[in-house]
C-alpha positions in Angstrom: 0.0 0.0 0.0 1.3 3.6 -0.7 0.8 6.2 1.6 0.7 9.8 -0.1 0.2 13.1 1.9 1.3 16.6 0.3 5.2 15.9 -0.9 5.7 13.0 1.2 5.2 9.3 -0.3 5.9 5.9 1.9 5.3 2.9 1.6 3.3 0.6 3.4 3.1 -2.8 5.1 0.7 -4.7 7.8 0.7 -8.0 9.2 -2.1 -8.9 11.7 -1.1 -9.1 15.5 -3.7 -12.4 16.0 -5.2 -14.9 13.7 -8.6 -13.1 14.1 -7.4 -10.3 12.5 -7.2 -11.6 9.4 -9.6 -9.9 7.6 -10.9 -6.1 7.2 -13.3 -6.3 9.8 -14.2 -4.0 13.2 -12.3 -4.7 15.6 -9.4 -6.1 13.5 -5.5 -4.9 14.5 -2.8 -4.7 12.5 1.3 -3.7 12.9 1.7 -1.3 10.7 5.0 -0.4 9.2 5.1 2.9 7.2 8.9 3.8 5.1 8.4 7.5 4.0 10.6 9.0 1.6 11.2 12.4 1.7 9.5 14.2 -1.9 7.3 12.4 -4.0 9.0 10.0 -6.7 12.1 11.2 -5.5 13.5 7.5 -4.8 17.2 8.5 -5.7 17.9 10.8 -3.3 16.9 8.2 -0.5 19.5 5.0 -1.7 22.9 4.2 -1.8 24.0 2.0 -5.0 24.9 -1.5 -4.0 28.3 -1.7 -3.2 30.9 -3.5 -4.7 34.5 -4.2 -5.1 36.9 -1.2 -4.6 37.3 -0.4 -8.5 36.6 2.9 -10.5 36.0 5.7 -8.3 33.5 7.7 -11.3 30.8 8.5 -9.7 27.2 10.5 -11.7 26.6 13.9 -11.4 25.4 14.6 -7.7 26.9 12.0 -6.5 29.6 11.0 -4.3 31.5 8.3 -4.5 32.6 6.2 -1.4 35.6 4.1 -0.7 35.5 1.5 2.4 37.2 -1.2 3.6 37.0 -2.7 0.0 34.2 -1.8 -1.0 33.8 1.1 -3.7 30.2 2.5 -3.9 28.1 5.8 -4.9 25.5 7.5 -3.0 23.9 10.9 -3.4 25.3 14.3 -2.3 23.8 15.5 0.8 23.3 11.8 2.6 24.1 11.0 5.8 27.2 8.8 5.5 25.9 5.9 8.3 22.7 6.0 5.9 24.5 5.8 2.8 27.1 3.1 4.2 23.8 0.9 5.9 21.8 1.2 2.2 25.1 0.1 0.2 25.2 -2.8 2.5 27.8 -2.0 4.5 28.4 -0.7 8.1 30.9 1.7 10.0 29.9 -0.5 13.4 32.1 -3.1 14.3 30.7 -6.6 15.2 27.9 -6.3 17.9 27.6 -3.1 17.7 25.7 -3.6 14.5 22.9 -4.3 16.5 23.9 -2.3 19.7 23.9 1.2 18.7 21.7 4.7 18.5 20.5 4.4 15.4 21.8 7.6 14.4 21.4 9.9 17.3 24.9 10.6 18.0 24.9 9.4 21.3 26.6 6.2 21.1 30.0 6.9 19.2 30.0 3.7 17.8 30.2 5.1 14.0 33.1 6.6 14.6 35.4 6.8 11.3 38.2 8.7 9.9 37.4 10.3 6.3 39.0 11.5 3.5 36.9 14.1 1.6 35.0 16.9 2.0 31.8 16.4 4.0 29.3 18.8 6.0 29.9 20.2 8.6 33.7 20.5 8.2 34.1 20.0 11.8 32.6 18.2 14.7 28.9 19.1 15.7 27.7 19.8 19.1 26.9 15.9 19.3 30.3 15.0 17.9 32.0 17.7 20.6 30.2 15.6 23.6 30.7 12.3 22.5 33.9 12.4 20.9 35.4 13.7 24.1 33.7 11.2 26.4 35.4 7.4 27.2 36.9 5.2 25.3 37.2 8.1 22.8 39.6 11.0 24.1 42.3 12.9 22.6 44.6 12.8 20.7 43.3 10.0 18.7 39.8 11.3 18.7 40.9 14.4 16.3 40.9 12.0 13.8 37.4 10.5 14.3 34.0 12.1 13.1 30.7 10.5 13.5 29.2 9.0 10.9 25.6 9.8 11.7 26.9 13.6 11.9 28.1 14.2 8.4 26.7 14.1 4.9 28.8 13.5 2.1 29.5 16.4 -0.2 32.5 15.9 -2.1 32.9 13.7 -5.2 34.9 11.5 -3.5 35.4 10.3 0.2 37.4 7.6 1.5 36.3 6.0 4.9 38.6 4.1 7.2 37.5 2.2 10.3 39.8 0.9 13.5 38.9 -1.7 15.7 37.2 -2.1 18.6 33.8 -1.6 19.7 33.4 2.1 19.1 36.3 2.1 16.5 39.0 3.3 18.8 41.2 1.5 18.8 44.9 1.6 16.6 44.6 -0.9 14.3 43.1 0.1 10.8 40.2 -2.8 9.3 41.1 -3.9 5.7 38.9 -5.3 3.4 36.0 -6.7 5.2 35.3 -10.8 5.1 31.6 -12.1 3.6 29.0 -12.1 6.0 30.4 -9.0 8.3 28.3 -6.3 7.9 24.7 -7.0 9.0 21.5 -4.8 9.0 19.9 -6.3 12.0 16.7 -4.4 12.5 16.1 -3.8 9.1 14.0 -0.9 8.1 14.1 0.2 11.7 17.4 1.2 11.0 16.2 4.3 9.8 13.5 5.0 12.3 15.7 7.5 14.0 16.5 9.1 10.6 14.7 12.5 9.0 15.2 11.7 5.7 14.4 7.8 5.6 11.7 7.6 8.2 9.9 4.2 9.3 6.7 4.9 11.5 5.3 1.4 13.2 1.6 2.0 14.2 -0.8 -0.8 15.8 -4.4 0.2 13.8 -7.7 -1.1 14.7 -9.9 -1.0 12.2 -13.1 0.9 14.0 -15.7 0.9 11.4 -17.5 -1.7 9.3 -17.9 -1.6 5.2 -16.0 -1.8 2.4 -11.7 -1.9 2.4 -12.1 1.9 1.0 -13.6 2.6 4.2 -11.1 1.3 6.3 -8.1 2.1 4.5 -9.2 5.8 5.3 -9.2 5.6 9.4 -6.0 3.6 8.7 -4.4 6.0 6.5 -5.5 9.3 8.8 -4.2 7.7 12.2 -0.8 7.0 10.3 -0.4 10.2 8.9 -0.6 11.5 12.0 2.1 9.8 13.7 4.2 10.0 10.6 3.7 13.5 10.1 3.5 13.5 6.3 
């Protein structure tokens, strides 16, 4: 189902929370997951390209080209790089904390990475400033980190490079990463945290009897409330 309020567009998805509910009926409830995209048929803006082997760094017109730890892929100008890096299929968390982080908050520090290019803001944010300065980050070594959440790529070309340890702090730099080591585990709500690739979840009861028409439009109201598109 599509979900389409002034310039916003999403897509959307329900499952029924008991066997019962298995039908468009009053009384029915459904988990409803709602992925909005920013402008309307503006699907571009919102994805990374697949990544792939580190190769030809030519990247399309409003686009910026990424380099990490082997992998070479393209996403557009103006992304967030953790959002860029997740939707290419790769991940500036180490190990667990793939599944134990902010999701994009800045709070965690665990997408810590050093790049190489320009990016926006050129220097740390006010989330960066706090949690770049507070354990196991700490200077001098944290002069070279910036969050990944925190910046959006800008130039042409950026080069990312990730150390090890939990929250990437450590000395050693990760090289080309093995099959199987980057996971998304929460999948879509990945992004819940994230302005530009927003996933609402919503339980809907369906209140009033008649036709699917009917009941799509108390669905569709309640969620684009909560969604605020």
């Amino acid at each position: 189902m599509r979900v389409v309020s002034g310039l916003a567009t999403g897509t959307a998805t329900y499952r029924p929370l008991a066997a019962r509910s298995a039908w468009w009926g009053p009384g029915s409830r459904y988990l409803c997951t709602v992925r909005s995209q920013r402008t309307a048929g503006d699907t571009d803006t919102n994805a990374a390209s697949s990544s792939s082997a580190a190769g030809s760094t030519d990247a399309p017109a409003g686009s910026c080209s990424i380099s990490y730890r082997g992998h070479q892929f393209t996403a557009p100008q103006g992304s967030k790089l953790r959002r860029a890096m997740l939707l290419a299929g790769v991940s500036p968390h180490n190990g667990k904390a793939q599944l134990i982080n902010c999701r994009g908050l800045g709070t965690c520090g665990t997408c810590a990475v050093e790049i190489r290019g320009e990016v926006a803001p050129a220097s740390w944010t006010a989330a960066e400033q706090l949690r770049l300065n507070f354990p196991p980050h700490k200077p001098p070594n944290n002069q070279r980190l910036r969050l990944a959440c925190q910046v959006a790529c800008v130039g042409a070309e950026l080069t990312v490079t990730k150390r090890d340890r939990f929250w990437g702090q450590g000395d050693a730099v990760l090289g080309p990463a093995g099959p199987g080591e980057f996971s998304l585990p929460l999948g879509e709500l990945e992004f819940l945290l994230d302005s530009d690739r927003r996933v609402v979840v919503v339980v809907c009861t369906i209140v009033a009897a008649g036709s699917c028409a009917q009941h799509w439009g108390v669905w569709h109201q309640s969620v684009s409330r909560v969604a605020g598109t």
